[in-house]
N, C-alpha and C positions, 0 to 999 in steps of 0.2 A: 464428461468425455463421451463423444459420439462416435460409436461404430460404424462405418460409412463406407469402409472400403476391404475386400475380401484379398487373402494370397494363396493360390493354389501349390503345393508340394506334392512332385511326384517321388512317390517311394517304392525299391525294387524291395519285393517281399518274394520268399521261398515261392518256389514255383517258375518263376518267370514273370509274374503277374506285376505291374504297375497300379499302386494305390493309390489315389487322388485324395490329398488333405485338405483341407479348406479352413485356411483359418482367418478370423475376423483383425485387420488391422485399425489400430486407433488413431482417430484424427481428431486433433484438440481442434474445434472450433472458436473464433473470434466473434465475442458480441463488441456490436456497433453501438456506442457508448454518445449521448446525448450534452455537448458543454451546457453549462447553466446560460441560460435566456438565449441558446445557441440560434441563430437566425439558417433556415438550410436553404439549400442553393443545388441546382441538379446540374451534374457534367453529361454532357452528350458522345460518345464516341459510337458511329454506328449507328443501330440498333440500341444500342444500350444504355441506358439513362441510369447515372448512380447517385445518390444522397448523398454530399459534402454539407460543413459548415462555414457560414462565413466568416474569417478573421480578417480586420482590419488594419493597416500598418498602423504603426503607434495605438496600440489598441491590447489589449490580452481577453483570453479566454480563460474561463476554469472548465476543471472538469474532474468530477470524483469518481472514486474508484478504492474498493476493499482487496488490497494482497490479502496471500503473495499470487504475480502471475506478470505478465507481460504486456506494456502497454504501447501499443504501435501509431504511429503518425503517418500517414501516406498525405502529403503537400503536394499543392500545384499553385504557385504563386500565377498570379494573373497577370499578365501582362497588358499596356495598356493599347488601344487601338493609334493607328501611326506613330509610334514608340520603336524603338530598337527593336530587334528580336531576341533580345534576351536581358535578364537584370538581375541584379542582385538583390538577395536577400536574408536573413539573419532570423531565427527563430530560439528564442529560449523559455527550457521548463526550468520551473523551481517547483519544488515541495517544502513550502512553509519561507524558510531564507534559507535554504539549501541549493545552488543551482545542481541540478541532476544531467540536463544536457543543454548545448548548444552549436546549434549548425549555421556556420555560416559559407552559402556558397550562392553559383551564378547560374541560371535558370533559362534556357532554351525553350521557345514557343514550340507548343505539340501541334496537331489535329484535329483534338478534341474542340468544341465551343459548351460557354454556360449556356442553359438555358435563360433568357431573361437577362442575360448580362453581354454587354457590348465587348467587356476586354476577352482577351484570349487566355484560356488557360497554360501554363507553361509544361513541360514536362514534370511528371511525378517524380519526388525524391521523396528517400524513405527512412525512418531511426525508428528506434525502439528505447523504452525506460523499462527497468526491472524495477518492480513493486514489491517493496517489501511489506510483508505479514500487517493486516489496521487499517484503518480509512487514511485516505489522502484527499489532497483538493490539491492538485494541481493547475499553475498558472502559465499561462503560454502567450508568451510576448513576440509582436512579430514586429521588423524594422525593416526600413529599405529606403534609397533617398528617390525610390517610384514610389508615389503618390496612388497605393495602389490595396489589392486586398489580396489572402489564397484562399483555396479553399483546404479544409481541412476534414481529415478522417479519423476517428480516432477508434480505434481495435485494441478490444484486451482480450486475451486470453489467460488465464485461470489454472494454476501450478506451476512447473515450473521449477521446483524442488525451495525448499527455506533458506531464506539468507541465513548466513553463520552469522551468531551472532558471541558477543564475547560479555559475562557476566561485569557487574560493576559491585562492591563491595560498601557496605555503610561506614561511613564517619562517627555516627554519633544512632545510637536506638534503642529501643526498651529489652530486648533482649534479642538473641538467635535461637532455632528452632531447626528440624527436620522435619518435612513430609513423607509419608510413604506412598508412594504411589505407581503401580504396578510394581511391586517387589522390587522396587527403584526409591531410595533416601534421596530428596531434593532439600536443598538448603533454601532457607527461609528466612526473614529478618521480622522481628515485632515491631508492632506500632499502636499505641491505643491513643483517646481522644484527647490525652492530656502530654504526650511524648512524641512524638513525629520519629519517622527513620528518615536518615539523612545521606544523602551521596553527595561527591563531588564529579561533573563529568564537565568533560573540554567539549567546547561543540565548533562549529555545527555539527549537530548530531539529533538523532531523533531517539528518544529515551523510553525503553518497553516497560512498563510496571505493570505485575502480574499480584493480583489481590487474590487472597482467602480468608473470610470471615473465620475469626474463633466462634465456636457457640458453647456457651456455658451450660452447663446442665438443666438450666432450666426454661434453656430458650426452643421453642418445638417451630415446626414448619417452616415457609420465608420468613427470610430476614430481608429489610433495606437498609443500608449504610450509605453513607458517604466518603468519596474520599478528597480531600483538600491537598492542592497541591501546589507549592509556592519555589519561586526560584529568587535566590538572594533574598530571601525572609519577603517577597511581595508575593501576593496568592496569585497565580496562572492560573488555575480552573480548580470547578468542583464536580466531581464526577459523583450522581444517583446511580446507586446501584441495588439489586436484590440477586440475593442467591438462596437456594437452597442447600441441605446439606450431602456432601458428597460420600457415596455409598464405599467400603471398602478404602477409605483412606483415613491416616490418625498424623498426632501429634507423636513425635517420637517420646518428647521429653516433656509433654503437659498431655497424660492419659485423660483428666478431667474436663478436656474439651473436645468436639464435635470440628470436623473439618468441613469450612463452607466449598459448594464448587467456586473453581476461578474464574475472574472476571481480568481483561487485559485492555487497560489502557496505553495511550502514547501521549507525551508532552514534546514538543521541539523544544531544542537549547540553543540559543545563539549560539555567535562567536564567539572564545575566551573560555574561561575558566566561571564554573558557577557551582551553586552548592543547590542541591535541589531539596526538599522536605517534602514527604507524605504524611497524613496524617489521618487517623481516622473520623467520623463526624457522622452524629445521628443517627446513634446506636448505642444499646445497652449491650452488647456483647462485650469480653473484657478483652479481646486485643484481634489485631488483621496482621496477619504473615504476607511478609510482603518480598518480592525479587526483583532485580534490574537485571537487563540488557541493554545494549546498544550494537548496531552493527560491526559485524569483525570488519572492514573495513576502512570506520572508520577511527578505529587506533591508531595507525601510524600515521596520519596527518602532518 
């Protein structure tokens, strides 16, 4: 967060005398965020020359980005040269198979010209995606039946407050457990390399696992584990990991292990009903506490 802008307060203090307050106001800043193998293209208005990306109809972009924070699109579909002066256009994000937005509307020629490019840019419309907490690769599909390309801007800004998210509970796991952590008991579920913890979640939905290594008494400094993750008994990913141990935090109900710090991953879940398994791997420690979320959201579906 950058401080960038000041507000002055005048205060009647005894006397008659007026005090001048000065205090710093906060202005979240947007970073200009780069699509992968993005091709850039500059808009002219004026004076002023701005960095856009180029999207192609029938075409998509990616583009990543770590929540939680705010991810903004600023569009200028291109219009073509002796063409209507205006056209239609359709734009959709997804994150993973989730669609998150899609606009479809009709686009009026501006003022502005590209540099380097013959059509015209059209007026700017604008949406926004809220990014929840983890990495994303967002895909951005653009249609239209012009034969044509926008340009694209893409702005995140950074907090934004946490999606709510709503706990998801095990089917089937080696045991349950409590954390302590700041003078706060969080629930936990076990899993060691021979037992998986098991959920069942409805998706689409994107699936939070939040890992803690156990360390047995005789295990000192980094650890690296694995954790394996399968949906309907097929493995989805394996996530390396290393932690060390977390200062000021225990096992409520096993005093004889060591609390590793967390580590959080995300899995996508299709559509439908599935059963997910974690499991631990490549590690001599005797078990990982492990927790789910998923967005509050998306429960009532």
């Amino acid at each position: 967060m950058n401080w960038r802008l000041l507000r002055t307060v005048m205060v009647l203090v005894s006397g008659g005398w007026l005090l001048h307050l000065i205090f710093p106001i906060a202005v979240v800043e947007a970073s200009v965020l780069s699509p992968e193998h993005g091709v850039q293209i500059s808009l002219v208005i004026g004076d002023n020359v701005s960095p856009y990306y180029k999207l192609v109809v029938d075409s998509a972009a990616y583009v990543r980005v770590t929540g939680p924070g705010e991810l903004k699109f600023v569009t200028r579909f291109s219009i073509p040269t002796g063409a209507r002066r205006d056209a239609r256009c359709s734009i959709k994000v997804s994150d993973g198979v989730k669609r998150v937005a899609e606009i479809d509307t009709t686009v009026g020629a501006s003022d502005a010209t590209w540099q380097d490019e013959p059509f015209r840019p059209g007026k700017a419309f604008r949406f926004s995606v809220k990014v929840p907490e983890g990495e994303h690769r967002y895909r951005v599909d653009l249609t239209s039946p012009v034969k044509s390309f926008a340009g694209v801007r893409y702005l995140f800004s950074t907090g934004g407050g946490r999606q709510p998210k709503s706990p998801v509970y095990p089917i089937d796991m080696l045991g349950a457990t409590s954390i302590a952590l700041k003078e706060k008991l969080v629930d936990f579920f076990l899993a060691d390399t021979v037992r998986p913890v098991k959920v069942r979640v409805i998706g689409p939905t994107r699936l939070r696992i939040v890992t803690r290594l156990a360390y047995s008494g005789v295990m000192k400094g980094p650890q690296k584990y694995s954790v394996l993750i399968a949906i309907d008994s097929k493995p989805a990913s394996q996530q390396a990991l290393e932690t060390s141990k977390s200062p000021a935090t225990f096992f409520t109900n096993h005093k004889e292990w060591s609390v590793g710090k967390s580590h959080t991953v995300y899995t996508n879940i299709p559509e439908g009903a599935h059963e997910v398994s974690v499991l631990l791997r490549s590690t001599l420690a005797p078990a990982m506490a492990v927790r789910f979320t998923i967005p509050k959201e998306d429960i009532d579906k």
